[in-house]
C-alpha positions in Angstrom: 0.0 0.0 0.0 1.3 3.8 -1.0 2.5 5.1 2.6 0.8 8.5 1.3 -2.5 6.2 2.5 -1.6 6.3 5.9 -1.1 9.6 7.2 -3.8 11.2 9.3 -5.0 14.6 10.4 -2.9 14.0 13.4 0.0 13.6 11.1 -0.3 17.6 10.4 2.1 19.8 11.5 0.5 22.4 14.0 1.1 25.2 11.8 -0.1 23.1 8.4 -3.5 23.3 7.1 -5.8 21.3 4.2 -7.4 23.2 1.4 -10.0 21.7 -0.2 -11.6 22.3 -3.6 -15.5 22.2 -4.2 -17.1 23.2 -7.3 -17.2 26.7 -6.5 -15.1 27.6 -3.8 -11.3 26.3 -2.0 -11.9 26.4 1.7 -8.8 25.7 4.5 -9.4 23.7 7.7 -6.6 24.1 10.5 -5.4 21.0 11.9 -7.6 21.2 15.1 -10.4 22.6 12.6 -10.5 19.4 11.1 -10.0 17.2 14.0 -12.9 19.0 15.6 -15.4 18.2 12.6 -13.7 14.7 11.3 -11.4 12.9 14.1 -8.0 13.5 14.4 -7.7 9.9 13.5 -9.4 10.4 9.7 -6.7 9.6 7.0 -6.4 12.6 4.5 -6.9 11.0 1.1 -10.0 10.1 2.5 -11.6 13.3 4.8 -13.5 14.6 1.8 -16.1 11.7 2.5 -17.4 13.2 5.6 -20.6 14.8 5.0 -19.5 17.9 7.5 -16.6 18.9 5.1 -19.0 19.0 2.0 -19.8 22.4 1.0 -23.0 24.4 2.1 -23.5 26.5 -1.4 -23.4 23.7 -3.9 -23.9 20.7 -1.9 -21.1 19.2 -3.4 -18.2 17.0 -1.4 -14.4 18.4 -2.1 -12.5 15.5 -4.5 -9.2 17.7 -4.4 -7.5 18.6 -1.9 -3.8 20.0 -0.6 -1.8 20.4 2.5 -0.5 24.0 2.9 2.1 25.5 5.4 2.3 28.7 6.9 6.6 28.6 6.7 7.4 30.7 3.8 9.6 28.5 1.2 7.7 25.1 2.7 5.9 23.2 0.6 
């Protein structure tokens, strides 16, 4: 199995975040955002499954999604 599988919200840096796309908008959860609404034991590839991250204007759950960091020059 890809290791990329296995890492969870509680794998996040404390100054990393998640942006995730919709159809019409890119939102970004904190770390303690998204363990409050998903469990900090959710895996990442899969957190756009839980209905309390889908999005309230078009109803539709975010399929993409990226980790960002708040460290200038840090992926």
């Amino acid at each position: 199995m890809d290791p990329s599988f296995t890492y969870t919200i509680a794998d996040l840096a404390r100054d990393e975040s998640v942006r995730l796309l919709c159809d019409c908008r890119v939102r970004t959860y904190t770390r303690d955002e998204l363990a409050a609404l998903v469990g900090r034991d959710a895996r990442l590839h899969l957190v756009g499954l839980h209905r309390a991250l889908w999005c309230a204007e078009c109803g539709e759950p975010p399929f993409t999604g990226w980790v960002a960091s708040a460290v200038p020059g840090r992926p």
